[in-house]
C-alpha positions as CSV (number, residue, x, y, z in Angstrom):
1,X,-14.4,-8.5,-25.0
2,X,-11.7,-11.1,-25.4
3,X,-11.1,-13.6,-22.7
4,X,-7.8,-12.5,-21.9
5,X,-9.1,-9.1,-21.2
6,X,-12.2,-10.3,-19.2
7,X,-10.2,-12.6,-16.8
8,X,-7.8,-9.4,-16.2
9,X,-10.9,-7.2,-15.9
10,X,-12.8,-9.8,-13.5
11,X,-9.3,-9.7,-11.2
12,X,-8.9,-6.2,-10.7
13,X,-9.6,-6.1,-7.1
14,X,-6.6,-8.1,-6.6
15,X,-4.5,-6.1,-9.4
16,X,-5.5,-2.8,-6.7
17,X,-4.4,-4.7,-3.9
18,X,-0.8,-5.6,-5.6
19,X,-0.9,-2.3,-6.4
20,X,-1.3,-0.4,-2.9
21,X,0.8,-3.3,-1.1
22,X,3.2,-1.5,0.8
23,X,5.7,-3.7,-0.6
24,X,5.1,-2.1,-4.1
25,X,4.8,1.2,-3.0
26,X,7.8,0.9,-1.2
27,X,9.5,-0.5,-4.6
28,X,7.5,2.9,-6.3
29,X,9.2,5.6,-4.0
30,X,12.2,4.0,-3.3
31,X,11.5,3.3,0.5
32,X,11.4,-0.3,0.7
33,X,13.9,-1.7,2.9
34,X,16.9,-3.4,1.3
35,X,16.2,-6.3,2.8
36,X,12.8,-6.8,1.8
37,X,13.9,-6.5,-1.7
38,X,16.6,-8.7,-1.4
39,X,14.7,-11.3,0.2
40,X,12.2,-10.9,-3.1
41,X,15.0,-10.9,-5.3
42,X,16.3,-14.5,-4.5
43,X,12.3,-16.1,-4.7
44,X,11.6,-14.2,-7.6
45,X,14.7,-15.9,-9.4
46,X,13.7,-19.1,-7.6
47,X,10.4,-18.4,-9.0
48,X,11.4,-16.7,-12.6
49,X,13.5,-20.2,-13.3
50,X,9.9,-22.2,-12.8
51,X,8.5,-19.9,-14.9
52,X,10.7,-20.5,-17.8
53,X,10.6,-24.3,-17.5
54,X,6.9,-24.0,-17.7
55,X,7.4,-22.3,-21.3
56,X,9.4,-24.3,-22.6
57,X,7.3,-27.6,-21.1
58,X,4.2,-25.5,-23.0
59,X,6.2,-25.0,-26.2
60,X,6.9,-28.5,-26.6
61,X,3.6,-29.4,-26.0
62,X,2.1,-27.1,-28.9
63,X,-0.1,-27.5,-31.9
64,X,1.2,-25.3,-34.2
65,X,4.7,-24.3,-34.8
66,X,3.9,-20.5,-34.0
67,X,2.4,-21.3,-31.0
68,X,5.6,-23.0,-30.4
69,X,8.0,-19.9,-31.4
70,X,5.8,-17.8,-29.2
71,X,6.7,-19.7,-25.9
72,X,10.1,-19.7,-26.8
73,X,10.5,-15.8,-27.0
74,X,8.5,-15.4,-23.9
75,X,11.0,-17.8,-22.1
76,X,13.8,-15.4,-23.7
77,X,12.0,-12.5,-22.3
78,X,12.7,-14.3,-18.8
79,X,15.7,-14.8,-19.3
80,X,16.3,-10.8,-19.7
81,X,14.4,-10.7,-16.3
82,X,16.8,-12.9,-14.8
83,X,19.7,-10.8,-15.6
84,X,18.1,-7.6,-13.8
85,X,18.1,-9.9,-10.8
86,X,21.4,-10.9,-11.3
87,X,22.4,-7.2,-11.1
88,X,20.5,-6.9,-7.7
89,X,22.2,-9.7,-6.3
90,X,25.4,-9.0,-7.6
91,X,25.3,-5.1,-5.9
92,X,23.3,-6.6,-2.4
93,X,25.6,-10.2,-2.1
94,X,22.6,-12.1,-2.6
95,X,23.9,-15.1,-3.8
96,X,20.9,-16.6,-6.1
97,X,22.3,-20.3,-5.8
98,X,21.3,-21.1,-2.5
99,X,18.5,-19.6,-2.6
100,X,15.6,-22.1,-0.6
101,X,12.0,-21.0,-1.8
102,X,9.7,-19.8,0.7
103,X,5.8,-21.4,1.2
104,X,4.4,-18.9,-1.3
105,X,7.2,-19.0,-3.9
106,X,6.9,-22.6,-4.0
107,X,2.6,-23.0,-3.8
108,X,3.1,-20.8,-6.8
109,X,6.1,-22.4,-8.9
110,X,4.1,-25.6,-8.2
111,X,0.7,-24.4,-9.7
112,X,2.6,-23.3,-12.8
113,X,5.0,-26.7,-13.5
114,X,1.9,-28.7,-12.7
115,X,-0.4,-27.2,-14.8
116,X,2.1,-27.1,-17.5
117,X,2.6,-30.8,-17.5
118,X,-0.5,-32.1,-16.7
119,X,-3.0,-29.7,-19.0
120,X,-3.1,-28.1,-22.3
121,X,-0.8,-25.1,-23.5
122,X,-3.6,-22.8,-23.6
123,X,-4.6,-23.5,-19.8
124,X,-0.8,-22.8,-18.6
125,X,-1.1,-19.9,-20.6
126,X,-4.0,-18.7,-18.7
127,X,-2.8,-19.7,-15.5
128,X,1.3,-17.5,-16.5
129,X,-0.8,-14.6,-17.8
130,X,-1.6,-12.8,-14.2
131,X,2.3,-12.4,-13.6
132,X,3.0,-10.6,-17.1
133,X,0.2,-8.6,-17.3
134,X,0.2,-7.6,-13.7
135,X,3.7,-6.4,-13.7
136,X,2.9,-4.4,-16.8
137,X,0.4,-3.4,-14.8
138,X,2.5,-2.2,-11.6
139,X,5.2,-0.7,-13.5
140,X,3.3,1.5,-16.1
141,X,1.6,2.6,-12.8
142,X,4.3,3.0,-10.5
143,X,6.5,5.0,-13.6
144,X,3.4,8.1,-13.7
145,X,4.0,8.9,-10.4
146,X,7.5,10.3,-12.2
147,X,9.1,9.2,-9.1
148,X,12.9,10.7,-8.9
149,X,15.7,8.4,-9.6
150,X,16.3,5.8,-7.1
151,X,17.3,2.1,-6.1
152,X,14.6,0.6,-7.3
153,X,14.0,2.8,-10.7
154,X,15.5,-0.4,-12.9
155,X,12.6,-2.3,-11.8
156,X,10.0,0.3,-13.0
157,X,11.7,0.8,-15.8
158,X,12.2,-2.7,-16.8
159,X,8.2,-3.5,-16.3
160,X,6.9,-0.3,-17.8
161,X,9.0,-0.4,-20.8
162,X,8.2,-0.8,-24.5
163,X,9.7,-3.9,-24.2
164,X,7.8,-5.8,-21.4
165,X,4.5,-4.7,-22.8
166,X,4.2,-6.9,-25.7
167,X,5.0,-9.7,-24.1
168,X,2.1,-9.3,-21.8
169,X,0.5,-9.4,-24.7
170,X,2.0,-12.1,-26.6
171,X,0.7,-14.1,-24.0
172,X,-2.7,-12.9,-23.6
173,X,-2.7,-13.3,-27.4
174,X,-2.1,-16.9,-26.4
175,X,-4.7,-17.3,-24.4
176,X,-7.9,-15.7,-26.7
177,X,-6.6,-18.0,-29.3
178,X,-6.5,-21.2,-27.6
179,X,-8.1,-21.0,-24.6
180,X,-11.8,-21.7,-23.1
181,X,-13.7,-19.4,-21.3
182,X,-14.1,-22.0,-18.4
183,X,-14.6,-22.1,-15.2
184,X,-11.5,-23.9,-14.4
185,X,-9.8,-21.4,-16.4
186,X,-11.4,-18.3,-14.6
187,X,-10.5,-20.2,-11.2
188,X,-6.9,-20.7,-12.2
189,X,-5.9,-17.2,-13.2
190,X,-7.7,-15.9,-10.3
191,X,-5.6,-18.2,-8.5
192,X,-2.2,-17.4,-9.9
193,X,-3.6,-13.5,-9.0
194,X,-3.4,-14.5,-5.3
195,X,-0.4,-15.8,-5.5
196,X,1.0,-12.7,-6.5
197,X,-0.6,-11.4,-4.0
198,X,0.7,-13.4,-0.9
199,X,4.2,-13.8,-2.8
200,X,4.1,-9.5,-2.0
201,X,3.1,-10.4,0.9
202,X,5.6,-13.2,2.1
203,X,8.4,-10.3,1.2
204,X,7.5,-7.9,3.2
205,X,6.6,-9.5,6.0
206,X,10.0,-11.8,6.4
207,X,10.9,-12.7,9.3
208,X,13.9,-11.0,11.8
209,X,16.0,-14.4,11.4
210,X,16.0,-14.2,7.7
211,X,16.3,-10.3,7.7
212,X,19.5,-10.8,9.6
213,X,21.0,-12.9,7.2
214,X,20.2,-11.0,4.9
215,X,21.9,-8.2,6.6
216,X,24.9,-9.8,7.1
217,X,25.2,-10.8,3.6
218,X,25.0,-7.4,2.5
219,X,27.6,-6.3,5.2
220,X,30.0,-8.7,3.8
221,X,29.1,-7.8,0.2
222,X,30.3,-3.9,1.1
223,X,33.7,-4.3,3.1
């Protein structure tokens, strides 16, 4: 079994509990409040921009020059991530430049810059793996239920499609090639699982002050 596969394998109880969170189910069946999703919207951007720096720091820091190409299309693929967000927060008001990163957006875009900088391309490719392949994960899941159209059917679609697959894997690629079958490396994807987990988490269970801003952003958005 490659490494890649073994970490994801030796994490599935926490790839079930992203899974069932009522946050993604909500997200699957189209009940999740708007609010919720907007809130999640604005960290994940805050979160998606961390996550493109921390390519680009590993790219530079590469061994070979395909190792270094390969970072670089994953940051593109990002980028394309970036624009579904846009969308959201263009149609909800959500205005993505002010957006100030809650405790488990930022314990999680911190794990990723610092392991970037401080340790070797292989270990921040262990340590960004957990996101792609769990969102594969979640949306080729979430897209069999063959929920009926809804608000939230671009996000399944974007994470289940032909497109987001292979960069899951790209990655994962990444990581049997160059990576050690540690224990700091089985501790840091396990912890970049949990972060996922609580960054569910801190969405759906925001807070009435922030709801209401929320709220009223999206009021204005629609007169």
């Amino acid at each position: 079994m490659s490494l890649s596969l073994a970490l994801w394998h030796a994490n599935d109880d926490l790839a079930q509990d992203c899974l069932n969170h009522p946050f993604v189910q909500g997200i699957g069946d189209g009940t999740l409040p708007v609010e919720k999703f907007a809130y999640y919207v604005g960290q994940d951007a805050f979160f998606l921009e961390a996550f493109a720096r921390a390519y680009s720091i590993a790219a530079a820091k590469a061994s070979t020059w395909e190792d270094f190409q390969v970072f670089h299309q994953l940051a593109d693929g990002v980028l394309a991530e970036l624009n579904l967000h846009g969308g959201y927060a263009q149609e909800w008001g959500v205005n993505l430049t002010t957006i100030t990163p809650g405790a488990a957006t930022r314990r999680y875009t911190d794990f990723l810059l610092s392991t970037a900088w401080g340790q070797t391309p292989g270990a921040t490719a262990v340590a960004m793996a957990p996101c792609m392949r769990l969102y594969a994960f979640l949306g080729q899941s979430l897209v069999q239920l063959n929920p009926p159209p809804h608000r939230y059917s671009p996000w399944i679609d974007t994470y289940s499609s032909d497109q987001f697959e292979p960069l899951a894997a790209q990655l994962e690629a990444l990581i049997d090639n160059s990576a050690a079958d540690s224990p700091n490396n089985q501790t840091a994807y396990r912890y970049a699982m949990e972060c996922e987990l609580a960054f569910f988490e801190a969405a759906w269970q925001i807070d009435s002050f922030q709801k209401d801003d929320l709220k009223d952003g999206l009021r204005d958005e629609r007169r």
